[in-house]
C-alpha positions in Angstrom: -17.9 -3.3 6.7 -18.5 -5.8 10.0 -15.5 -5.5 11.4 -16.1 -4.2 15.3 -16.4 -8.6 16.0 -14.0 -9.3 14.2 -9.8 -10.9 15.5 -7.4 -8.2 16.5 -4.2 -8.8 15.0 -1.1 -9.4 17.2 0.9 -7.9 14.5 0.5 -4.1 15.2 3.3 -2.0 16.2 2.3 1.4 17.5 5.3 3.6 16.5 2.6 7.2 17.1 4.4 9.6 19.4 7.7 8.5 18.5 9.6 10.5 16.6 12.2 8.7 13.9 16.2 9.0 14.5 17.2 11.7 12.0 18.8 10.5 8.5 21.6 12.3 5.7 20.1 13.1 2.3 22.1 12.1 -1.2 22.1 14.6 -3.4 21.0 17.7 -0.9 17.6 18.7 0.4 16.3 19.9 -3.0 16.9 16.6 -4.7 15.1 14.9 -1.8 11.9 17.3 -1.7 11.4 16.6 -6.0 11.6 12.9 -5.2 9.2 13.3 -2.1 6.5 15.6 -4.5 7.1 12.6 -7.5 6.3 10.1 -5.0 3.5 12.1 -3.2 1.9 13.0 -6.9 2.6 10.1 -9.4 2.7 7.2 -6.9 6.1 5.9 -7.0 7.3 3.0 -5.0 8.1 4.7 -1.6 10.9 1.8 -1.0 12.4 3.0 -4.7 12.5 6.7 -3.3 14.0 6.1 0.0 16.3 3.3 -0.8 18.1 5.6 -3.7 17.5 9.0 -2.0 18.1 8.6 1.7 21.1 6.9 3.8 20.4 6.2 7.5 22.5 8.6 9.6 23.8 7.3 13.3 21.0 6.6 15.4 20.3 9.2 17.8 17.2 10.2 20.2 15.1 12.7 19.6 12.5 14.9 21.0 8.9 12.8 21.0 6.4 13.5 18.1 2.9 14.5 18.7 0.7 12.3 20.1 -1.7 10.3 18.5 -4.2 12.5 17.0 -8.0 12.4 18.4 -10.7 9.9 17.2 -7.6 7.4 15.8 -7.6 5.2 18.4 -10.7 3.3 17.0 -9.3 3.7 14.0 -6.3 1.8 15.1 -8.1 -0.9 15.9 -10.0 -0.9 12.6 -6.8 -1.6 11.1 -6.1 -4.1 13.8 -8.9 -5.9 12.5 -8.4 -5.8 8.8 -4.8 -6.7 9.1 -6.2 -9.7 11.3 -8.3 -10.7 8.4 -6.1 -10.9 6.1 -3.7 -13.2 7.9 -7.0 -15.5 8.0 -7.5 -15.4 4.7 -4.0 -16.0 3.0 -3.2 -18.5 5.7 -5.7 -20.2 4.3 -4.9 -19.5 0.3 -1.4 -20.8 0.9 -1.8 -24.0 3.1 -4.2 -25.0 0.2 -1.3 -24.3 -2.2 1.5 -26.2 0.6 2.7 -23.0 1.3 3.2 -21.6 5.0 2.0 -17.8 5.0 4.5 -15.3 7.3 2.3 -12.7 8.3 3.6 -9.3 8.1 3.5 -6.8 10.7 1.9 -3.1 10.6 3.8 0.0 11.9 1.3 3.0 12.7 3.2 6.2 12.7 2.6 9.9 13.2 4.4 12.6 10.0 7.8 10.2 9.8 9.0 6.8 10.2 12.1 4.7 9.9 12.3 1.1 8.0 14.8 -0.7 7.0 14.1 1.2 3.3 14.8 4.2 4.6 12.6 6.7 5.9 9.1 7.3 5.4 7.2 10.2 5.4 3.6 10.7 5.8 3.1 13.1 2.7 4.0 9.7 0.5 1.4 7.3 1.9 1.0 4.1 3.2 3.9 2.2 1.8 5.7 -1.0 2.1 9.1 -2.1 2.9 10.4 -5.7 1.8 13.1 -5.3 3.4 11.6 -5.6 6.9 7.9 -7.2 5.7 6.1 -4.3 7.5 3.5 -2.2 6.1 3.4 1.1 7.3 0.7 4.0 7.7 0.0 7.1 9.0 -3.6 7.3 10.1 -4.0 10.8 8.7 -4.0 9.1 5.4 -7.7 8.2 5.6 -8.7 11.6 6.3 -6.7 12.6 3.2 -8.2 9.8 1.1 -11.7 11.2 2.4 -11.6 14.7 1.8 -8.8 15.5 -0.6 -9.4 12.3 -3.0 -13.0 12.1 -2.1 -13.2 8.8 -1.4 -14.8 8.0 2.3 -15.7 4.8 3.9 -14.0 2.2 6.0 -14.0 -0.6 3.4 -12.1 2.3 1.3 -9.3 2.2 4.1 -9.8 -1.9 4.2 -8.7 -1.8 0.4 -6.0 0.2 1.2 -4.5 -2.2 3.9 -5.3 -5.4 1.5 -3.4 -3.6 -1.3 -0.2 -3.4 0.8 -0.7 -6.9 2.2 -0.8 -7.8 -1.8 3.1 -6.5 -1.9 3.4 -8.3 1.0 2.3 -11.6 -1.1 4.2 -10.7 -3.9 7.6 -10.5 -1.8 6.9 -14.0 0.0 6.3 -15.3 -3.6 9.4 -13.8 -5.0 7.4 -11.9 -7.2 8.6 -8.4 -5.7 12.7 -9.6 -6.2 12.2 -10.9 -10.1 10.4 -7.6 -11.0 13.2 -5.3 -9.2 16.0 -7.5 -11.2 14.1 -6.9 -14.4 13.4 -3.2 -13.8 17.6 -3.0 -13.4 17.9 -4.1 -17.0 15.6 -1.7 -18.8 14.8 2.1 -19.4 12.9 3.9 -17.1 10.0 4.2 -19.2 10.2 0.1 -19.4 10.6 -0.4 -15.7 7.6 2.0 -14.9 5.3 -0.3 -16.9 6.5 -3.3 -15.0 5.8 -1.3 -11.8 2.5 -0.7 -12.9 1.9 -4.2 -13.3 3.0 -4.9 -10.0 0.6 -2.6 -8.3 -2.1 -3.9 -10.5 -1.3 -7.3 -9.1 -1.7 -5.7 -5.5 -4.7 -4.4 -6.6 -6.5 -7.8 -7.3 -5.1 -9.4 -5.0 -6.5 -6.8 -2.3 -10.2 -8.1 -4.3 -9.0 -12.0 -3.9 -8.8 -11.0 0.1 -12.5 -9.4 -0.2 -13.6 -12.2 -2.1 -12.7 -14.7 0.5 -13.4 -12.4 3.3 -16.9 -12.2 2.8 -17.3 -15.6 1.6 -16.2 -17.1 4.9 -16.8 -14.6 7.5 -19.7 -12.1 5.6 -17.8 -8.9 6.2 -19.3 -7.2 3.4 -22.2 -4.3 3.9 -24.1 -3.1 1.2 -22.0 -0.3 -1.2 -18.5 -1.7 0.5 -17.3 -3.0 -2.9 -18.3 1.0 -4.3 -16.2 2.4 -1.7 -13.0 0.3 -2.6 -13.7 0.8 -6.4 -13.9 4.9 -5.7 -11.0 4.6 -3.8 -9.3 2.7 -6.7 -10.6 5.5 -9.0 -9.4 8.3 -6.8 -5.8 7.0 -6.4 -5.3 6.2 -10.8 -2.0 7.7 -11.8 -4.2 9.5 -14.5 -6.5 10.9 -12.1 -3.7 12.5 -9.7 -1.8 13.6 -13.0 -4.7 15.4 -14.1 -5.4 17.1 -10.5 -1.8 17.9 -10.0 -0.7 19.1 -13.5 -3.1 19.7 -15.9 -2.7 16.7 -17.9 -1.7 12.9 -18.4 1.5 11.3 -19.3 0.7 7.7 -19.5 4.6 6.8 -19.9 5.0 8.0 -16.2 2.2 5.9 -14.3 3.7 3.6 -11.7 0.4 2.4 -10.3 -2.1 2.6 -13.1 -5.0 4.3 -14.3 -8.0 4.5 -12.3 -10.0 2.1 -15.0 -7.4 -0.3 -14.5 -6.9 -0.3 -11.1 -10.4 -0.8 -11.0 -10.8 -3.6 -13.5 -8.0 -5.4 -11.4 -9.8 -5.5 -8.4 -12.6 -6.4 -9.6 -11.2 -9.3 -11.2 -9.7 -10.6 -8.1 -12.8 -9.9 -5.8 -15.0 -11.7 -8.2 -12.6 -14.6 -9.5 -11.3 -15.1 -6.0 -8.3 -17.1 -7.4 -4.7 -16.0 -7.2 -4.0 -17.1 -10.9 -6.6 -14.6 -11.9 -3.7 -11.7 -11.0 -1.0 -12.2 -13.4 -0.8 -9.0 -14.6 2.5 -10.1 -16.3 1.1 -11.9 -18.8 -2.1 -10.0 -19.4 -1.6 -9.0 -22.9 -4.0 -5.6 -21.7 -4.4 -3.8 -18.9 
């Protein structure tokens, strides 16, 4: 990916080397470390997890975390840049449809972090928050995503930060509010499948960024496009299943399978057009 010439975005907010004020658990550690595997395994909402699992306890200092870690300061500014990007490109997207695009901001963080859904860990993943419109991420992410899900490069980490812009999208849109009110009024079974929907939405709207991207600005090297669509692969709900447990249970994906995933990005990257992504009323995944 060309990104070293690219804008850095004013919207990064180092939070590395500060450690979060501490928080009380509902329902007792135990409770809390099953929800924290189930989200770190099957891909659940992080927001979903901490909003029903944790309540913020008083503020109060703590002792600093560890520093930032070495080799993630260019790193940082990777992100920097990609987050930049997309600002460019869905300003764009919505003064062409009269809207005005708020941008969100990006909180770098170092094992925990607090939003205003709670707090984070970094065993669960980049995640974001509606609540706040930040998207948060620990750095050591990418060097999971390289060597445990075996899926290396930096437009690989790009897609990442494009999908989580994508919920970003989907909450100035109203999208993210009508799905969480529908999601109250079914089973869990029901409200999983529009979940996955959702994230397949994020998913091709992370390809509607590359699309435009490397239309206007030619950020796009040769075998970019195969490291988002491994990294697609790598993170299917099927996939991680099968590595965690043995086998697949289709009525518990939250994100997708890797095929899908796959095909939605795909979709958006080479379509380019936001009404491409309505996953809602795709009558297949």
């Amino acid at each position: 990916m060309k990104w070293q010439t690219g804008r850095r975005s004013n919207n990064v907010e180092d939070r590395r080397g500060v450690r979060p004020a501490g928080v009380a658990l509902k329902g007792g550690g135990i409770g809390m470390v099953v929800m924290v595997l189930v989200a770190l395994y099957f891909g659940i909402d992080p927001s979903v997890v901490l909003q029903s699992g944790l309540q913020q306890a008083p503020q109060q200092a703590g002792p600093a975390a560890a520093p930032p870690a070495a080799g993630e300061d260019p790193l940082a500014e990777f992100v920097s840049v990609v987050l930049a990007d997309t600002e460019d490109t869905w300003r764009v997207l919505f003064e062409a449809a009269n809207e005005q695009y708020q941008a969100p901001r990006l909180v770098l963080f170092s094992g925990a972090v607090q939003s205003a859904c709670g707090r984070g860990q970094a065993a669960m993943g980049p995640f974001y928050c509606p609540a706040d419109r930040k998207v948060y991420i620990d750095l050591s992410f990418y060097r999971d995503l390289r060597e445990r899900h075996n899926a290396p490069g930096d437009f690989a980490q790009a897609y990442v930060i494009a999908h989580e812009v994508g919920h970003h999208v989907q909450n100035l849109l109203g999208i993210a509010d009508q799905v969480q009110r529908r999601r109250t009024q079914v089973d869990a079974t029901s409200g999983n499948k529009l979940q996955v929907r959702m994230e397949l939405q994020a998913d091709c709207l992370s390809g509607v960024w590359a699309h435009h991207a490397e239309r206007t600005r030619g950020i796009l090297e040769q075998g970019d496009i195969e490291e988002a669509l491994n990294a697609a692969t790598a993170i299917g709900d099927d996939r991680l299943q099968r590595q965690t447990q043995g086998y697949v249970v289709p009525e518990s994906f939250t994100h997708g399978s890797s095929a899908q995933r796959v095909r939605w990005f795909t979709q958006g990257f080479e379509t380019g057009e936001f009404g491409a992504c309505d996953t809602f009323k795709a009558g297949q995944l």
